[in-house]
Residue, then its C-alpha position, 0 to 999 in steps of 0.5 A: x438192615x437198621x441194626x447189627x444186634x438183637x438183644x433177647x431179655x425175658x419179660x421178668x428182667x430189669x434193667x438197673x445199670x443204664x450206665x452199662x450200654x449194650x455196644x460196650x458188652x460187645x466191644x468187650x467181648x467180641x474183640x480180636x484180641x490184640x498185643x503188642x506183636x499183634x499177636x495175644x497169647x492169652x488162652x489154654x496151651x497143650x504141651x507135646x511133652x506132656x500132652x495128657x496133663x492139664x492144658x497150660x494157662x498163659x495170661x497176656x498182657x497188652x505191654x507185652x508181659x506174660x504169665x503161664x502156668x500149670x501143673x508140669x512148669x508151676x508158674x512162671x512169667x515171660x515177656x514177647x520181643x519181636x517174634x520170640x517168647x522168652x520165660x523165666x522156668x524154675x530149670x532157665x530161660x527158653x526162647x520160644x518162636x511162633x509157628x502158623x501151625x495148620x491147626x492154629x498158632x503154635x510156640x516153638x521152644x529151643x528145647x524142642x518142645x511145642x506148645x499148641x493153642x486148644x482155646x482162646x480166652x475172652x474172659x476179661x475182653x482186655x478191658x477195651x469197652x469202645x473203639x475211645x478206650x483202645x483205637x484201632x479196635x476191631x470185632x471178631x467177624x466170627x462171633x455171633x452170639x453171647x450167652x450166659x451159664x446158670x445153675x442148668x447150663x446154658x441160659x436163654x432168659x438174657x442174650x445177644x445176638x448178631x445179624x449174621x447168616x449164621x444167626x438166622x439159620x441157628x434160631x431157625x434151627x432153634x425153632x425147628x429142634x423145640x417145636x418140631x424135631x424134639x417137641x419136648x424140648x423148650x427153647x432152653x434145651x434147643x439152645x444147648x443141644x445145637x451150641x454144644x452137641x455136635x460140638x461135643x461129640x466130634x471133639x470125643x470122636x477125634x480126640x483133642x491130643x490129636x487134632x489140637x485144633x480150638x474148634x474140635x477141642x472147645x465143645x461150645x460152637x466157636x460162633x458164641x461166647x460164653x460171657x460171665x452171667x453178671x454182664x447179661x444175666x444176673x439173678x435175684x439172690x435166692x436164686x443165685x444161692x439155690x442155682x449156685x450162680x451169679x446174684x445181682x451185686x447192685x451195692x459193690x458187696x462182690x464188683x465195682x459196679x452194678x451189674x447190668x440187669x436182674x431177673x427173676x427165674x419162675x417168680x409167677x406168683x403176683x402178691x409175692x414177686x410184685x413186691x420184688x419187682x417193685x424193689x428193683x424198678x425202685x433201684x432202677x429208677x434211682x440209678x437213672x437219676x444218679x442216685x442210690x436206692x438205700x439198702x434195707x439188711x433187715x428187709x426179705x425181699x431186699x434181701x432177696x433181690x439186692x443181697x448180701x448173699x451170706x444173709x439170704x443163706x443164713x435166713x433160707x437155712x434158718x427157713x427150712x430147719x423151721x419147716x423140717x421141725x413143723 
């Protein structure tokens, strides 16, 4: 074929950030992660001395430097040379070695204790947005499809998916659950049901303390990433406030940059949401220029799609105390 992925945006979403390309989404998160030792730690750890505790967090960073924390060890910080992992705990320092353990990688430390790997964090991607940013850089053949979360789980307004074998038979199967098996379902529910139940019910049946292994312990298909919802799926701000999740941010009010699009859950009413598409193909239009569209606080429905989100509360409250009076 002429691609390597497909990109789903429902029709009621505008793209505002054309500086942001779809290529570096990928590159962010799909990379395998790297280090220095060619190892990258970053993720959640179960502790064998405390294997009914909250999982250990340990952020890795490419020069080498660690940080780890949780309740049982508080946070303590670290640094891999060679083939050992060496950490400053509040009682001294441990070396720790790598393991190939049969689940997965494992640290093995002086004391006896072990640490196994239960998960893998992609949530920063390790900055690398193209192969210019970190040579050598090399995708997971693993990952197929980035999704997003919202107010009622996983979403399937904005994705992207990757021309695999794997993905054809998940949205044959996709089809097949919404349409024949379970025909009350929409494509939203098919999605979940076949990312995450299987998923969910053999990590309940095996038991994650037993089987530490990444692929029983995460209840999510280890061929998606859930990526923050900005990058693919940020809605307008009403929404973002009665869903309780990500907003547009096109004015810097929470991130640096724009995010990369908007859209409008359930807006079907022409002579109201015409108006807030307007808007945002107006912003739009003035991003691929280099400019800036002006930012209007006193108007609604440049409140509503650009923010910020305290005044959009501040006015819904104000709203429904009128309607609750009348």
């Amino acid at each position: 074929g002429d691609f390597d992925w497909v990109v789903w945006f429902d029709c009621d979403s505008i793209i505002m950030n054309h500086h942001r390309t779809l290529d570096s989404i990928i590159y962010q998160y799909a990379q395998v992660p790297r280090s220095v030792t060619g190892r990258n730690l970053t993720g959640n750890w179960s502790d064998t001395w405390a294997p009914h505790d909250a999982p250990i967090e340990i952020f890795h960073s490419i020069n080498g430097s660690l940080l780890a924390r949780a309740p049982q060890i508080g946070q303590v910080s670290g640094q891999v040379v060679d083939v050992d992992v060496e950490v400053a705990f509040t009682s001294g320092a441990l070396k720790a070695q790598f393991q190939e353990a049969p689940d997965g990688l494992a640290l093995q430390w002086e004391n006896g204790a072990v640490w196994y790997r239960v998960s893998r964090d992609r949530e920063d991607g390790g900055g690398c947005l193209s192969v210019d940013d970190c040579p050598g850089l090399a995708l997971d053949p693993e990952i197929d499809l980035f999704i997003t979360e919202e107010g009622w789980g996983l979403s399937s307004a904005n994705w992207m998916i990757r021309r695999s074998a794997w993905s054809v038979s998940f949205l044959q199967r996709a089809l097949d659950v919404a349409h024949v098996e379970m025909p009350l379902f929409g494509d939203q529910d098919a999605i979940i049901y076949l990312l995450l139940n299987q998923q969910a019910l053999t990590a309940a049946a095996m038991g994650c303390e037993e089987t530490r292994r990444q692929e029983m312990c995460d209840p999510l298909d280890h061929h998606a990433v859930i990526v923050p919802q900005f990058e693919l799926n940020s809605y307008d701000q009403l929404n973002a406030l009665t869903m309780d999740c990500d907003g547009f941010d096109g004015y810097a009010f929470q991130r640096r940059v724009p995010d990369l699009l908007i859209t409008f859950p359930q807006c079907k009413d022409p002579d109201y949401c015409n108006d807030l598409f307007r808007a945002a193909d107006e912003y739009s239009q003035m991003n691929l220029r280099g400019e800036t569209l002006p930012h209007e606080g006193s108007n609604w429905v440049h409140l509503r799609v650009f923010g910020p989100l305290d005044a959009v509360r501040q006015l819904y409250n104000q709203q429904r105390a009128e309607e609750e009076e009348y």
